[in-house]
N, C-alpha and C positions, 0 to 999 in steps of 0.2 A: 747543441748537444742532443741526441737521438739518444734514448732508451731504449732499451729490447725488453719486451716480456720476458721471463724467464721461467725455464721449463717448470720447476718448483712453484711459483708462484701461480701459474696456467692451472698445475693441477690442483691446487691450494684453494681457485677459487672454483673449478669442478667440484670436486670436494665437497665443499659450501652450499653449493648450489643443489647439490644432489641429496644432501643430508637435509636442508630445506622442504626440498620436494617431499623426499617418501618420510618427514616428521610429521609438515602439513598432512599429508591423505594416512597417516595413523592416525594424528589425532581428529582429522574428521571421522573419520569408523569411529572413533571412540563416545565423541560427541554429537554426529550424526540425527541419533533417536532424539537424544532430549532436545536437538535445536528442534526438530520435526512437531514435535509433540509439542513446542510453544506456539507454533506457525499454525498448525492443527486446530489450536483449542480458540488461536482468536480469531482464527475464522467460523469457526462453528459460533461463537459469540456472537459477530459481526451478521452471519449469515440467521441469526434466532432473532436476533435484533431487528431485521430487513421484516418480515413475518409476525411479527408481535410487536411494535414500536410504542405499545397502550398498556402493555403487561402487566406491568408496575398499576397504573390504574385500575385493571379490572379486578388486581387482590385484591385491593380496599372497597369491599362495597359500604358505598354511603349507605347512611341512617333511611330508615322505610320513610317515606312520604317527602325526602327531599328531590326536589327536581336535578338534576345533571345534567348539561349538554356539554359532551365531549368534540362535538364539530365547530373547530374554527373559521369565521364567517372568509370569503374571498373578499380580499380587494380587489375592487375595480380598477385597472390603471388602464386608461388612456389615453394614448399621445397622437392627440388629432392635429400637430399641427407637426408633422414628417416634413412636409417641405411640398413641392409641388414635381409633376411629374414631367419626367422628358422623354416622347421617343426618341429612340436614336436609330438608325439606319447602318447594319453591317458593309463595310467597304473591305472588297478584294480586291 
């Protein structure tokens, strides 16, 4: 048994389809700003953050005469034992 689309139904899911579309890009225009304005502000967050990562530290000034060191020491890491080296010779 073959079924046929039928005209009604073709244009039933146009229809659909088109009342979709231009719902979606109203309610974007609608909501548009305020998504904007969330995307916006955490990046300015993110971006103040990059710049001042100590902020929060440097309100709080310690008591006069106590010492503070803010610099965390590096670790040393090294792996002296890589493996051993091999030339190798390119073949055309």
């Amino acid at each position: 048994m073959l079924q046929y689309a039928s005209a009604t139904g073709l244009m039933r899911t146009i229809l659909i389809i088109l009342l979709i579309w231009f719902g979606g890009k109203i309610l974007l225009r609608l909501f548009a700003p305020v998504i904007m304005q969330f995307f916006v502000k955490k990046a300015e967050e993110k971006f103040g953050s990059q710049f001042n990562p100590n902020q929060q530290k440097r309100q709080q000034a310690p008591p006069e005469g106590e010492v503070v060191i803010d610099k965390i020491p590096k670790q040393e890491t090294s792996n002296k034992n890589v493996g051993e080296y091999v030339d190798y010779e390119e073949i055309d």
